[in-house]
C-alpha positions as a printed Julia matrix, in Angstrom:
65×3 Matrix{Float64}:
 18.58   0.0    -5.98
 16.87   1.33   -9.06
 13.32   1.65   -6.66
 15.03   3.12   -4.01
 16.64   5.94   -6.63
 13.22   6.36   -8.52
 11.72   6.8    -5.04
 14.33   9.52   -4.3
 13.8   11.63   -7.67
  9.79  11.81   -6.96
 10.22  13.27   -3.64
 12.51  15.32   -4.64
 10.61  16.26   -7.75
  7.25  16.46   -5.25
  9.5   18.55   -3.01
  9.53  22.55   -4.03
 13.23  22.56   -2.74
 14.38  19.64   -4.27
 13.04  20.58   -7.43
 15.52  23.57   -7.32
 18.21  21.53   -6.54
 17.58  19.74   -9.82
 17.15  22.45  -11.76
 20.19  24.35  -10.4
 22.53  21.07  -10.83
 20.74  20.36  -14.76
 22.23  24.15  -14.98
 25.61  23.94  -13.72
 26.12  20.81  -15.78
 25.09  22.65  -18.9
 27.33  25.39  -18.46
 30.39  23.74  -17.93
 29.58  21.38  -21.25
 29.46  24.77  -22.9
 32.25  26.27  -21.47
 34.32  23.19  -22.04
 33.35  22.33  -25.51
 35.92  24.36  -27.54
 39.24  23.45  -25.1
 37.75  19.62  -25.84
 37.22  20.25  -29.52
 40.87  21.93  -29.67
 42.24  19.21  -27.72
 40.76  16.77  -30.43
 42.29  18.74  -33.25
 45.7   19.3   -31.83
 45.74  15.05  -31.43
 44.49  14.8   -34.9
 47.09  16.58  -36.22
 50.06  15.15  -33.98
 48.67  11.4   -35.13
 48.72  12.47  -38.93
 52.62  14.06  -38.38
 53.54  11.1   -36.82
 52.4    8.71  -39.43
 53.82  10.51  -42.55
 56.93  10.69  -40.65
 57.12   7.06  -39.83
 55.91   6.46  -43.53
 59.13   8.55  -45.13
 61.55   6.31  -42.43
 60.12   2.73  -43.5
 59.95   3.9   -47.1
 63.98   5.0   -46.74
 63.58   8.26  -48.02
């Protein structure tokens, strides 16, 4: 399986058009990772903060107070 896949990237590398494709798809992927990086790192924070809430909450309940 991994022959048959190395076989595929160096004709497709040897190919003009298949080097495109690459490139094109290496470029899509890149942008969305950039585009989605802040909603991701947002998402992240929001958690973060939800989980450290929670836990003081639960703390003050056990505690009694």
């Amino acid at each position: 399986m991994l022959r048959n896949f190395k076989s595929l990237i160096k004709k497709s590398l040897l190919n003009s058009k298949g080097f495109s494709e690459i490139v094109s798809i290496v470029m899509i992927i890149l942008f969305v990772i950039l585009v989605a990086a802040s909603p991701i790192r947002n998402l992240g924070q929001t958690t973060s903060s939800g989980i450290s809430n929670l836990n003081g909450q639960m703390q003050q309940v056990l505690n009694g107070q």
